[in-house]
HTML snippet that shows the backbone in 3Dmol.js (N, CA, C, O; Angstrom):
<script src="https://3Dmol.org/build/3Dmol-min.js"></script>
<div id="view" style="width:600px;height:400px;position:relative"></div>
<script>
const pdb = `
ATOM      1  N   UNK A   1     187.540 195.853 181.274  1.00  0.00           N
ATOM      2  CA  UNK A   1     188.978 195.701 181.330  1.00  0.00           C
ATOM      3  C   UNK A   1     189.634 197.015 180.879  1.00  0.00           C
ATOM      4  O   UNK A   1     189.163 197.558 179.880  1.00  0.00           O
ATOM      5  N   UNK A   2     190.693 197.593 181.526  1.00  0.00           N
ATOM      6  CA  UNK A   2     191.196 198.761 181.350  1.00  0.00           C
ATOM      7  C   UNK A   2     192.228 198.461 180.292  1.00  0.00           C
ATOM      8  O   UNK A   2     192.590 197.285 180.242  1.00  0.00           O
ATOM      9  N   UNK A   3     192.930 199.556 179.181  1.00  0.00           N
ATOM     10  CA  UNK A   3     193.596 199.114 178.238  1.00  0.00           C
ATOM     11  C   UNK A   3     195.120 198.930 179.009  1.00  0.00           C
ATOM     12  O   UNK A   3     195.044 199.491 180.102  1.00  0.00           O
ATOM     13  N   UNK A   4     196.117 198.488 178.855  1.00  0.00           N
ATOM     14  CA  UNK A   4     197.056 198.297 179.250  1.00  0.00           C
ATOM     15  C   UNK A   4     198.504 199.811 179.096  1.00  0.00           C
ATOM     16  O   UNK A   4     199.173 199.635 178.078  1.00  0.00           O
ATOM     17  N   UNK A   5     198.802 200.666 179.650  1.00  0.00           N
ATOM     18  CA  UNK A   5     199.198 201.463 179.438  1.00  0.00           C
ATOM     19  C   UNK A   5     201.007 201.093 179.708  1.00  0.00           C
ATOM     20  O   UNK A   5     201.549 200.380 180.552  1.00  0.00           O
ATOM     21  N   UNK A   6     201.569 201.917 178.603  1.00  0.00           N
ATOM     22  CA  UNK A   6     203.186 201.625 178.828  1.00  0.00           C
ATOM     23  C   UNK A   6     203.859 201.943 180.009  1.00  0.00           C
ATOM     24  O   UNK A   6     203.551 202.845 180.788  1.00  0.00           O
ATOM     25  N   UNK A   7     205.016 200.974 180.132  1.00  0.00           N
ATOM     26  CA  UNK A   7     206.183 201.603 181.324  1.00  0.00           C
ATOM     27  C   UNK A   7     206.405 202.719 180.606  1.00  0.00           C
ATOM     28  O   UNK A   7     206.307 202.851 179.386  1.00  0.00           O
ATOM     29  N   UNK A   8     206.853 203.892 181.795  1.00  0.00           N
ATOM     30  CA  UNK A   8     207.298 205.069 181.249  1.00  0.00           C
ATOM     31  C   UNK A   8     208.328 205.225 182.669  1.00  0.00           C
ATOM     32  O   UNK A   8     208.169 204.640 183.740  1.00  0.00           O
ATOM     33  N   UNK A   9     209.320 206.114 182.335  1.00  0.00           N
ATOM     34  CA  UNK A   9     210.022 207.045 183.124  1.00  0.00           C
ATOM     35  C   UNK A   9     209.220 208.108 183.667  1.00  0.00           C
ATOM     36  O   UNK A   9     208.418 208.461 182.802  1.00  0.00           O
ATOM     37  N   UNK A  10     209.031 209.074 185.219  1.00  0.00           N
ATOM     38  CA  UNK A  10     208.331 209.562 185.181  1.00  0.00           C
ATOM     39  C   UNK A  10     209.414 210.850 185.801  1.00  0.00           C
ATOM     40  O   UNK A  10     210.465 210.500 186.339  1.00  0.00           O
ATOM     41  N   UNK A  11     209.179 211.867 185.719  1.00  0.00           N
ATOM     42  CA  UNK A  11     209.970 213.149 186.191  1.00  0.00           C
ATOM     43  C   UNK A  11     208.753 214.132 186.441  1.00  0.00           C
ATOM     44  O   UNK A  11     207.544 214.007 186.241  1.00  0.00           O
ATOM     45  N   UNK A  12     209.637 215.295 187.024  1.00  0.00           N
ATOM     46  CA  UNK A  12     208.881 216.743 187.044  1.00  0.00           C
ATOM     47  C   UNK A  12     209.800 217.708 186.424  1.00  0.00           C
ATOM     48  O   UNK A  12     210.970 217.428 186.166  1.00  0.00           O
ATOM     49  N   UNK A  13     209.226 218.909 186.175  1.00  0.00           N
ATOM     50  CA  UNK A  13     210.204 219.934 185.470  1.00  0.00           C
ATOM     51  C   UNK A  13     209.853 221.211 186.554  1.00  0.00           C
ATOM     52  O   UNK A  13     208.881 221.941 186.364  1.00  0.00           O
ATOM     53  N   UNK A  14     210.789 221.383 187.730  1.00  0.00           N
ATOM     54  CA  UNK A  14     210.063 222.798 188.328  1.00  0.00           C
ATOM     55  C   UNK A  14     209.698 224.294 187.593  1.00  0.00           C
ATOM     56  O   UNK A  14     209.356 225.312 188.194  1.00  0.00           O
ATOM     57  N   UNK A  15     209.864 224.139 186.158  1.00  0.00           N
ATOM     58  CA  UNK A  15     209.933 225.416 185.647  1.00  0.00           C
ATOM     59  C   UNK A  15     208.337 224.962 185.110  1.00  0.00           C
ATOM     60  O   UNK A  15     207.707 225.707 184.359  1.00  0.00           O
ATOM     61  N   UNK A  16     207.892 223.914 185.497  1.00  0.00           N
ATOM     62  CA  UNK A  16     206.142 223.702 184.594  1.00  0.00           C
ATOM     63  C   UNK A  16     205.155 223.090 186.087  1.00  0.00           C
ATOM     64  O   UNK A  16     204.844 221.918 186.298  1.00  0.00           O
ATOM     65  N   UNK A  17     204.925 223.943 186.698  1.00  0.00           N
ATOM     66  CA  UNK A  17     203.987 223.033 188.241  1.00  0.00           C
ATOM     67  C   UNK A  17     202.760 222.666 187.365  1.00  0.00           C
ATOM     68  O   UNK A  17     202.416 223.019 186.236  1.00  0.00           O
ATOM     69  N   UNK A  18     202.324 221.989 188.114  1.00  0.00           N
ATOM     70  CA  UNK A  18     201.024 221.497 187.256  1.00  0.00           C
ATOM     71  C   UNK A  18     201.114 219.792 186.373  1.00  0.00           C
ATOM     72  O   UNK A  18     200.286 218.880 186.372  1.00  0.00           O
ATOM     73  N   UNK A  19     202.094 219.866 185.881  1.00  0.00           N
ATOM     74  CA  UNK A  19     202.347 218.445 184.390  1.00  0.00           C
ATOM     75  C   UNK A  19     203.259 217.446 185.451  1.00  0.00           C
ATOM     76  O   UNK A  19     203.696 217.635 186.586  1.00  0.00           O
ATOM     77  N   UNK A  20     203.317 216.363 184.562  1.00  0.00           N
ATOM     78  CA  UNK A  20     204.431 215.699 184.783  1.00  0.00           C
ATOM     79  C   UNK A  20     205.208 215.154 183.605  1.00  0.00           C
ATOM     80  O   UNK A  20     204.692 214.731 182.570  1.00  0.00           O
ATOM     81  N   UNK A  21     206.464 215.205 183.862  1.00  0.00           N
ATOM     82  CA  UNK A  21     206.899 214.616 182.075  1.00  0.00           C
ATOM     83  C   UNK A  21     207.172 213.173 182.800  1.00  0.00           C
ATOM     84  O   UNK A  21     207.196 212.755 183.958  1.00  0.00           O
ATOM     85  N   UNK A  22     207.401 212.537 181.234  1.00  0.00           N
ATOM     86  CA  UNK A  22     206.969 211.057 181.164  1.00  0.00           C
ATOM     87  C   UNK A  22     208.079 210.767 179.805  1.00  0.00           C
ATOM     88  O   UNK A  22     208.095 211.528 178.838  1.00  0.00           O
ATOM     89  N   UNK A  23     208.923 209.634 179.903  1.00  0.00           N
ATOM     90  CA  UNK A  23     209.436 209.095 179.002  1.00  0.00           C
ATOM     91  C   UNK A  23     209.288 208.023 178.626  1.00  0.00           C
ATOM     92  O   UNK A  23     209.765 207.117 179.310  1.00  0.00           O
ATOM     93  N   UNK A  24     208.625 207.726 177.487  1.00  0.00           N
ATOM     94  CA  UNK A  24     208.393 206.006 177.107  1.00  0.00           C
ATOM     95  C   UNK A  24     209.990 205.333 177.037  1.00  0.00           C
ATOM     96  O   UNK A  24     211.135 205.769 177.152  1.00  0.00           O
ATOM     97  N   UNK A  25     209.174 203.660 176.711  1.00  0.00           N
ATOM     98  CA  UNK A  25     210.204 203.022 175.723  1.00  0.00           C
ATOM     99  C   UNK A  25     211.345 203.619 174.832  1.00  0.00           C
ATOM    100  O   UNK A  25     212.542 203.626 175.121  1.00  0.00           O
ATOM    101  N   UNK A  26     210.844 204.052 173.852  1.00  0.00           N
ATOM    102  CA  UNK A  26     210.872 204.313 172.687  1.00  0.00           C
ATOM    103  C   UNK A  26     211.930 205.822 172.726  1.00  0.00           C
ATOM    104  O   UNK A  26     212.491 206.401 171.795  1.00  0.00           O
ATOM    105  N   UNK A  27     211.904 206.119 174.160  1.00  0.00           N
ATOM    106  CA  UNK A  27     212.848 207.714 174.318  1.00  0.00           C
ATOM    107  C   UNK A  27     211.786 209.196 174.126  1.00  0.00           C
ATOM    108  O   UNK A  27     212.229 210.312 174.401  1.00  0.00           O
ATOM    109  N   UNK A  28     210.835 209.054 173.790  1.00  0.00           N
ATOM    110  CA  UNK A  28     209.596 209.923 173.585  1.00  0.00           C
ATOM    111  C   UNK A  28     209.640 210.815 174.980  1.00  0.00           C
ATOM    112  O   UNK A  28     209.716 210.281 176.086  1.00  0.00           O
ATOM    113  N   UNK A  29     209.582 212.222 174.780  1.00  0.00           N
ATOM    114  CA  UNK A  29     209.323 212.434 176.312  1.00  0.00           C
ATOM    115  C   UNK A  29     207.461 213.554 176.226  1.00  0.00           C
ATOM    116  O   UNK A  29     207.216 214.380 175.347  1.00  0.00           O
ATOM    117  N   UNK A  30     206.890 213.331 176.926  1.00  0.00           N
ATOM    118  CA  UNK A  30     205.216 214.148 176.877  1.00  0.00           C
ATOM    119  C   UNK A  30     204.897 214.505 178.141  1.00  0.00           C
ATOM    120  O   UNK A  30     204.904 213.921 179.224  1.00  0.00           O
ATOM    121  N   UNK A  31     204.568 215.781 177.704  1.00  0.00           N
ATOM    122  CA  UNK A  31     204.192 216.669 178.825  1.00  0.00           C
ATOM    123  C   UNK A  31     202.523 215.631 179.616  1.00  0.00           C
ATOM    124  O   UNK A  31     201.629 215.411 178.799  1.00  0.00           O
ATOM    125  N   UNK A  32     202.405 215.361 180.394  1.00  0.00           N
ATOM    126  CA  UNK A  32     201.591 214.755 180.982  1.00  0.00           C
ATOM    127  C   UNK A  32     200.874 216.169 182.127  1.00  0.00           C
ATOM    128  O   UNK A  32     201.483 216.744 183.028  1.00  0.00           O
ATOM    129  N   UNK A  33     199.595 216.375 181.726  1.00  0.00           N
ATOM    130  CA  UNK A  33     198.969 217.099 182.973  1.00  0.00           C
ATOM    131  C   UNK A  33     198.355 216.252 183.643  1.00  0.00           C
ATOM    132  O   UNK A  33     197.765 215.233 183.286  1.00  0.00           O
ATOM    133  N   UNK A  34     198.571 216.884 185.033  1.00  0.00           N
ATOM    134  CA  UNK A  34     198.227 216.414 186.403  1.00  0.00           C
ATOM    135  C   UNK A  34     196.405 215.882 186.289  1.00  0.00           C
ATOM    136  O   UNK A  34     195.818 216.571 185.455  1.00  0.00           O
ATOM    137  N   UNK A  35     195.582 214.923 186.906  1.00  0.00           N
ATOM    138  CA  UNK A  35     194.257 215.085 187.246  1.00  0.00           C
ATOM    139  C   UNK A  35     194.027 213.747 186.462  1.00  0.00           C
ATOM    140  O   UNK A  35     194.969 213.337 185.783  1.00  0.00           O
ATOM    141  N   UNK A  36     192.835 213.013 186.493  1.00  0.00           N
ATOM    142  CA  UNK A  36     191.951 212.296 185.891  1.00  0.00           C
ATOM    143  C   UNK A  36     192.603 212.541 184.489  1.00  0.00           C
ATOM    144  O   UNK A  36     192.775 213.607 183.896  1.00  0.00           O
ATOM    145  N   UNK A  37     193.040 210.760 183.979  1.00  0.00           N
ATOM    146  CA  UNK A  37     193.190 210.876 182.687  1.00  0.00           C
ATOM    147  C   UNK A  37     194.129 211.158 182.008  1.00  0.00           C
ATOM    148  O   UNK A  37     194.154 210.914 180.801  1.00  0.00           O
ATOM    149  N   UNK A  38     195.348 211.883 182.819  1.00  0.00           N
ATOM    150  CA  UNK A  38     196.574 212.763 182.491  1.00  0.00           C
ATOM    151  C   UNK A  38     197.127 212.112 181.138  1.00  0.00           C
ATOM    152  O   UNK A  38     196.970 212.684 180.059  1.00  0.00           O
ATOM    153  N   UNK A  39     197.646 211.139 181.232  1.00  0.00           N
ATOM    154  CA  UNK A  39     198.028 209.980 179.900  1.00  0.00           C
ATOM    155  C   UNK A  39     197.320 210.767 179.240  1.00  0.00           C
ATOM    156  O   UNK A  39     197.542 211.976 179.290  1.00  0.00           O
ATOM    157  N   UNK A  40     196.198 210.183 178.393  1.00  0.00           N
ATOM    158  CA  UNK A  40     195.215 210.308 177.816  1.00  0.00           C
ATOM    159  C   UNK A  40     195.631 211.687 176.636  1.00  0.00           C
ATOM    160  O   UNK A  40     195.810 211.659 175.418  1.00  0.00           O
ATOM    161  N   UNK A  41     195.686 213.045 177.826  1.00  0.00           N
ATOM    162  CA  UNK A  41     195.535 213.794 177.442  1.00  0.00           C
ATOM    163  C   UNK A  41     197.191 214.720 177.025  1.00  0.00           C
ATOM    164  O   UNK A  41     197.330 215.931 176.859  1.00  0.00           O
ATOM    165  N   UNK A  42     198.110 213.775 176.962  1.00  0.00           N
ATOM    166  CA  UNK A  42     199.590 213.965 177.042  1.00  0.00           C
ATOM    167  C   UNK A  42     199.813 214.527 175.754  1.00  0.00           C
ATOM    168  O   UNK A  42     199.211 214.004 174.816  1.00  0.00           O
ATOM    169  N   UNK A  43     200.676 215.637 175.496  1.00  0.00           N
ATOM    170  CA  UNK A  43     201.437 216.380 174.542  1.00  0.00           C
ATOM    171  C   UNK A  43     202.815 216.096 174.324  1.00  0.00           C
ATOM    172  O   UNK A  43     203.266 215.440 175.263  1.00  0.00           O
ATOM    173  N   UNK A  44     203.714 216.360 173.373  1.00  0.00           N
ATOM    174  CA  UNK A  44     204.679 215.694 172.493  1.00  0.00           C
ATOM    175  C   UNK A  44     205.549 216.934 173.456  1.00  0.00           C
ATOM    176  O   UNK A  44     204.874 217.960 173.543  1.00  0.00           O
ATOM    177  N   UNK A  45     207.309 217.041 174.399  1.00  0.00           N
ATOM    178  CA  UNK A  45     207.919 217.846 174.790  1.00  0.00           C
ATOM    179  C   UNK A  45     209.224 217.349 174.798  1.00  0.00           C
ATOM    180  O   UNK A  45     209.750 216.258 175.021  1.00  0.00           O
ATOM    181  N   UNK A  46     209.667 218.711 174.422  1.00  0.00           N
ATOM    182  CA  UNK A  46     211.323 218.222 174.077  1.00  0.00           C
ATOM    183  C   UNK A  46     212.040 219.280 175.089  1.00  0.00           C
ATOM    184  O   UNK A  46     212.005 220.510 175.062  1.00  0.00           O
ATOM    185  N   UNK A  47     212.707 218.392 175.997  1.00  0.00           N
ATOM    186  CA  UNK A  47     213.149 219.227 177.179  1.00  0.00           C
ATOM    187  C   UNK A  47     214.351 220.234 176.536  1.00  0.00           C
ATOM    188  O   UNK A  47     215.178 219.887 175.692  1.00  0.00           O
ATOM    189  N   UNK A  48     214.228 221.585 177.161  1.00  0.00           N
ATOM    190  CA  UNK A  48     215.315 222.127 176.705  1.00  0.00           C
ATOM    191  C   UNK A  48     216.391 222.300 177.406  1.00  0.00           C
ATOM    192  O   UNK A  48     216.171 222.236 178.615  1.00  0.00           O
ATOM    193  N   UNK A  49     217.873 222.566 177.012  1.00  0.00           N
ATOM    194  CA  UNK A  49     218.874 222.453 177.293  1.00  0.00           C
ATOM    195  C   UNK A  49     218.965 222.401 178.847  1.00  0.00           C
ATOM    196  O   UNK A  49     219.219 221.438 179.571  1.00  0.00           O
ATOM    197  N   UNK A  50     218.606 224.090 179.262  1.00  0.00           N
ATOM    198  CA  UNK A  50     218.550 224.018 180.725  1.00  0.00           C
ATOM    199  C   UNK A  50     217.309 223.345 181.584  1.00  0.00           C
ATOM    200  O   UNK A  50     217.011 223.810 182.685  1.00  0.00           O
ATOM    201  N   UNK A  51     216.760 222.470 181.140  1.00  0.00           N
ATOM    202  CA  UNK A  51     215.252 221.850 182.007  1.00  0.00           C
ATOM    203  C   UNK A  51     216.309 221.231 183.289  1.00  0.00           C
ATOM    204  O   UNK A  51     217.517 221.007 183.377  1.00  0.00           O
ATOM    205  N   UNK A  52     214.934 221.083 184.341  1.00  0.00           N
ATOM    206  CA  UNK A  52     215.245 220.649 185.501  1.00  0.00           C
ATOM    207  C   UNK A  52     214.446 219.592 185.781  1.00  0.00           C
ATOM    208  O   UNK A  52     213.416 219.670 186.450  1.00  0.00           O
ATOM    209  N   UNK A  53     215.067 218.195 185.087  1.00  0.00           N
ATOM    210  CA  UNK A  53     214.245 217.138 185.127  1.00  0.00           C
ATOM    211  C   UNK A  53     214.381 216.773 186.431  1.00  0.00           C
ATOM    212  O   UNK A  53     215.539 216.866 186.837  1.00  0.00           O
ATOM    213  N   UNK A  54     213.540 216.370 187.256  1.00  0.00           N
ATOM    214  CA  UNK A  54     213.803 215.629 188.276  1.00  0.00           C
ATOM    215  C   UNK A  54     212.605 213.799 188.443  1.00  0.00           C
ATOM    216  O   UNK A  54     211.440 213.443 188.264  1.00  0.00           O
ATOM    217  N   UNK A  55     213.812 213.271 188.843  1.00  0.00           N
ATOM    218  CA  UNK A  55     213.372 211.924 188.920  1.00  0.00           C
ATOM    219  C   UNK A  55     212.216 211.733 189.390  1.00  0.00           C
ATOM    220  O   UNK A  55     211.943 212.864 189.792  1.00  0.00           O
ATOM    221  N   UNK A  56     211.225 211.009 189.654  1.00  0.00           N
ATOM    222  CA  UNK A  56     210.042 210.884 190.176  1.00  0.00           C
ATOM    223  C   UNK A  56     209.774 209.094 190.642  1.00  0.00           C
ATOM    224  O   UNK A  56     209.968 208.277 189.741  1.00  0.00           O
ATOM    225  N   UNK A  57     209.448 208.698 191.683  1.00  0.00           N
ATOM    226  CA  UNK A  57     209.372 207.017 191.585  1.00  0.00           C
ATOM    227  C   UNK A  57     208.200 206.746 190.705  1.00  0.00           C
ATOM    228  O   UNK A  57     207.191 207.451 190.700  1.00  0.00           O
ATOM    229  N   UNK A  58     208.444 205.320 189.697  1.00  0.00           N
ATOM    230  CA  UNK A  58     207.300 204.948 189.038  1.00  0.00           C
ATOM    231  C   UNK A  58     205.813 204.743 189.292  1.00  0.00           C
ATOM    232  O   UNK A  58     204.821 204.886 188.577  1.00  0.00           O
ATOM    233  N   UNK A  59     206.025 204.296 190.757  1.00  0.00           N
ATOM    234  CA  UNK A  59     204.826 203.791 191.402  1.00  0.00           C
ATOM    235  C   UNK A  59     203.552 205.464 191.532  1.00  0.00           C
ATOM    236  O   UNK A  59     202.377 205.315 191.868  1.00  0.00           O
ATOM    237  N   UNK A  60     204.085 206.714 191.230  1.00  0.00           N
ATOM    238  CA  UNK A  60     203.431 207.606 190.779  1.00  0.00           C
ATOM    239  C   UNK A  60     202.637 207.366 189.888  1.00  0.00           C
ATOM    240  O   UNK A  60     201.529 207.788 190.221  1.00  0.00           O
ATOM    241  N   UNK A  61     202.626 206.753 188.610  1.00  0.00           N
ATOM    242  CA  UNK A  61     202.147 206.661 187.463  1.00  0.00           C
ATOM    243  C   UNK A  61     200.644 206.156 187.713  1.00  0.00           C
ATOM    244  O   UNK A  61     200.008 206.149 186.659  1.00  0.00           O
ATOM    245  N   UNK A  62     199.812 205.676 188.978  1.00  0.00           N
ATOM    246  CA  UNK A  62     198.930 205.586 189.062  1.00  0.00           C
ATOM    247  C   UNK A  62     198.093 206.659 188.868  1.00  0.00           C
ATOM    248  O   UNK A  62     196.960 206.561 188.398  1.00  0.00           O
ATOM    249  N   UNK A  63     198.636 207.714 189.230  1.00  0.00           N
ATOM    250  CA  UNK A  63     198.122 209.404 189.377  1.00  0.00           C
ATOM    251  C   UNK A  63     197.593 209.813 188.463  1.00  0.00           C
ATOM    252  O   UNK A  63     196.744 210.705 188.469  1.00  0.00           O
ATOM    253  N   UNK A  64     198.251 208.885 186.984  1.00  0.00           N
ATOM    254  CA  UNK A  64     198.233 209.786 185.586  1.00  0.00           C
ATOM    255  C   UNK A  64     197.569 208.561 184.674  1.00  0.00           C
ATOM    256  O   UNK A  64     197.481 208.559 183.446  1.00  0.00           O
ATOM    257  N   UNK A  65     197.192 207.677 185.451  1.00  0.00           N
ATOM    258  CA  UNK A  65     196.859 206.198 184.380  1.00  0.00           C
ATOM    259  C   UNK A  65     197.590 205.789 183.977  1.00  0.00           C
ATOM    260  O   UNK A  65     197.200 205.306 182.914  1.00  0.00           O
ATOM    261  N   UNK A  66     198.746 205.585 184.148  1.00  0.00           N
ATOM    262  CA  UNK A  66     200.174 204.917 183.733  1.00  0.00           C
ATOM    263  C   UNK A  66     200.283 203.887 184.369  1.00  0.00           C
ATOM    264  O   UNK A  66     200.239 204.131 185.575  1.00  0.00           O
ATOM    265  N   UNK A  67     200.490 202.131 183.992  1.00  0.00           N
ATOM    266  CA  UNK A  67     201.262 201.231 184.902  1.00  0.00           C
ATOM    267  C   UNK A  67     202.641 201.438 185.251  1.00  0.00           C
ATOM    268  O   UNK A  67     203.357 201.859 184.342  1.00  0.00           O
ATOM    269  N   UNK A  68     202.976 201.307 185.966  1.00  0.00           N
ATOM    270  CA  UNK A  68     204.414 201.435 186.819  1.00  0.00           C
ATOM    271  C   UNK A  68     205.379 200.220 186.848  1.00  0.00           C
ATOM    272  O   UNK A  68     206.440 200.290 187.468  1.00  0.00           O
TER     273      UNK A  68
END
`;
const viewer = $3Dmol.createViewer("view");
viewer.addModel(pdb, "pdb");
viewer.setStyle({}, {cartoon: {color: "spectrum"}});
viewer.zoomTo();
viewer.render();
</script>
């Protein structure tokens, strides 16, 4: 049985190719890298003023081990 992973918000930042950011519940936002596991291996990011969040559909979150 796989562990149950949180809803998150999911975005991109074009100034970072490679990651995806991710916002929990809770308002948390983590740099998520791309590949096998991405969750897993997610870092703590605090977008700055000028970031270029862009929306992403949830149903992505398979990509990264995220339920959607």
């Amino acid at each position: 049985m796989r562990p149950e992973r949180p809803h998150v918000d999911l975005y991109v930042d074009r100034d970072r190719p490679g990651c995806w950011i991710a916002r929990d519940p809770a308002g948390r936002f983590w740099l998520v890298p791309a590949g096998d596991r991405g969750w897993d291996r997610r870092q703590p990011y605090t977008p700055e003023e000028d970031a270029r969040l862009e929306s992403v559909p949830g149903h992505y979150g398979y990509l990264l081990g995220i339920a959607g």
